[in-house]
C-alpha positions, 0 to 999 in steps of 0.5 A, a space after each residue: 330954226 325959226 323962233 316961231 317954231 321955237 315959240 310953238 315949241 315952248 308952247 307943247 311942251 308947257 302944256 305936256 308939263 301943265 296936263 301932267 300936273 293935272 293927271 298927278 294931282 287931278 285923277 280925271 280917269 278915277 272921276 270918270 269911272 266914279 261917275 259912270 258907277 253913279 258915285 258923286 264925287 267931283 274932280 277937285 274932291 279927288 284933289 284934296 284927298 292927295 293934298 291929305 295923304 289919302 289914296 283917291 283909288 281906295 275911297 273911290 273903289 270903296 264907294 263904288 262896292 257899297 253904292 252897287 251894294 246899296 250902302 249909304 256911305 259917305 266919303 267922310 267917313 271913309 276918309 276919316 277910317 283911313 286917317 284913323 288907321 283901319 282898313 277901308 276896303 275890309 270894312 267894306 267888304 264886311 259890310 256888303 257880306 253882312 247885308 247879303 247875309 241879313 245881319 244887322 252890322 253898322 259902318 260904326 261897328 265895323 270900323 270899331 271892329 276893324 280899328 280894334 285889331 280884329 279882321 271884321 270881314 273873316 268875322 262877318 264870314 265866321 258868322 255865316 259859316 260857323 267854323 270848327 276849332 280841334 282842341 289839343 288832346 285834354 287828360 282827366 282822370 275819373 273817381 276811380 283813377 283811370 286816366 281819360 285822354 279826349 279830343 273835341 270838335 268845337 263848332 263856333 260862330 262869330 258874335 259881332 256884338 262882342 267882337 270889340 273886347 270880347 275874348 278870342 279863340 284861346 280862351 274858349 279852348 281854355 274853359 272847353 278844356 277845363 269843362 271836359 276836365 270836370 265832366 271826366 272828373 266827376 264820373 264815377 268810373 270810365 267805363 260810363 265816360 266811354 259809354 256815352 261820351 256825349 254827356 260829356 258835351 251836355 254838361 259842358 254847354 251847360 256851363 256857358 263857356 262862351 259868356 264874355 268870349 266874341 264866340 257863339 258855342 252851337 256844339 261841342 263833340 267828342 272826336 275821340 277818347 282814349 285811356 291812359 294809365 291807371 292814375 289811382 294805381 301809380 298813386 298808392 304805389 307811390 304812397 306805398 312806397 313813400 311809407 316803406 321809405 319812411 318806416 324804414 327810416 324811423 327803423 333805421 334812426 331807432 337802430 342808430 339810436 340802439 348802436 348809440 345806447 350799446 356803445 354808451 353802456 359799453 363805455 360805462 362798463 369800461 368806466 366802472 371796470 377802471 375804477 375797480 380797477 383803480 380802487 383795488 390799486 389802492 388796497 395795498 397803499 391801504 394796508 402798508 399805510 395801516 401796518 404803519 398806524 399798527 392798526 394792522 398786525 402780521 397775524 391779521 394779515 396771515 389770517 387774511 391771506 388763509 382765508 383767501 387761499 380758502 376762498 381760492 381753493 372752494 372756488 376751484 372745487 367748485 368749478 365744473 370738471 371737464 368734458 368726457 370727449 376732452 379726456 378722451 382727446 387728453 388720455 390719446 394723446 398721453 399714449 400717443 406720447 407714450 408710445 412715441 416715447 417707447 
């Protein structure tokens, strides 16, 4: 091989190696393509967005839909969204939706939009096209204890202007709910709940649940009402039986304290019987002790004891005779014995 071939060569491949560079670092197709799309942009702007970490293609194909859509906007600021962490190609689509739609929607708001969390493109849509939020099923009872079971449609549109700190869809679910829990609970009765569901709506727009929210509420429907039990009913119930429960442990206490009364006056009898009993033990040593003072002769005693056989004798006499039917029972069984005995 000839060194001049060598040499030219050397020569190719330095310049594979030199256009690679030019195509890595230099995107000469994507300024082509930016400048038949009328976006101006030169070659070495491309090349410092690389040396700066961001994607030329996402800038340039922003720049490219908000041009074609008539949007004035800057390659600083699209560069400067994408270093802070947003989405460039969201914001823009948000844009040109908004500015066919006719709302009033800036490149600051959208990227504070964006940068706040929220998906501002599916916001931007929210608010052309409202959408309907199904709460979960919402229990209340009326005055006169008839539990209500409702089901609303809630029909919403995205307020841009509360986008940035404004309340998501929980919370208005939340105040909807609590709405039809008031409407329901100040009824009277049921049956006017069930006869013109739609007053519960009126009265729940009333309020103004969607203040401070980043929803706008056009309407609230009742998809469905069902009844539940009777909730007033199960409450006496419940009442009543938690009285018969107390009133039975009030009797239950006062027929303990009775038991307690009887045991102790029980015990008190046994107490007084014990002491006669210990009392009339001591009559004897009494009476030995006073034959001894002599302040007791033989003869007072004789005269004691008579007057207490006395006292024996009328105390029988006194007692009632027995029964006719026990004879009769006593004088069969003397003749049975006696003819046994024959």
């Amino acid at each position: 091989m000839t060194p001049t071939l060598i040499f030219w060569g050397v020569v190719v491949i330095i310049a594979l190696i030199i256009l690679a560079v030019i195509f890595r670092y230099f995107p000469v197709m994507l300024w082509v393509s930016a400048q038949a799309s009328g976006v101006n942009i030169s070659l070495f702007q491309l090349f410092m967005m690389r040396i700066r970490n961001v994607p030329p293609q996402v800038i340039v194909r922003a720049m490219v839909e908000a041009h074609k859509a008539g949007i004035g906007l800057t390659r600083d600021e699209l560069e400067a969204h994408f270093l802070a962490g947003g989405h460039v190609e969201q914001v823009v689509h948000a844009l040109v939706s908004a500015n066919k739609a006719g709302i009033n929607l800036s490149f600051s708001d959208a990227a504070a939009i964006d940068l706040a969390g929220r998906d501002v493109f599916e916001a931007v849509q929210m608010s052309v096209n409202p959408k309907v939020i199904d709460t979960p099923p919402v229990t209340a009872v009326a005055k006169n204890g008839i539990q209500l079971i409702a089901k609303a449609r809630v029909t919403v549109r995205a307020n841009i202007s509360q986008l940035v700190g404004g309340a998501g869809e929980e919370t208005v679910l939340a105040r909807v709910g609590e709405g039809i829990v008031s409407s329901i609970g100040s009824a009277e009765a049921h049956s006017s709940v069930l006869e013109n569901p739609d007053s519960i709506s009126k009265l729940v727009l009333k309020k103004g649940l969607d203040s401070g929210t980043a929803f706008e509420i056009l309407s609230i429907d009742i998809a469905d009402i069902d009844v539940g039990r009777n909730i007033g009913a199960v409450l006496q119930m419940d009442q009543a039986e938690a009285d018969k429960n107390i009133a039975q442990a009030h009797a239950e206490e006062r027929r303990a304290m009775a038991v307690a009364t009887e045991q102790e006056m029980k015990a008190k009898a046994q107490e007084a019987r014990a002491r006669v009993i210990e009392a009339e033990a001591e009559v004897p040593l009494a009476m030995a002790e006073a034959f001894r003072n002599g302040n007791l002769g033989v003869m007072d005693y004789y005269q004691m004891r008579n007057i207490q056989a006395d006292t024996s004798m009328r105390e029988n006499i006194a007692k009632p005779l027995t029964k006719p039917s026990e004879d009769v029972t006593k004088k069969n069984s003397q003749n049975d014995n006696s003819k046994k005995t024959l």
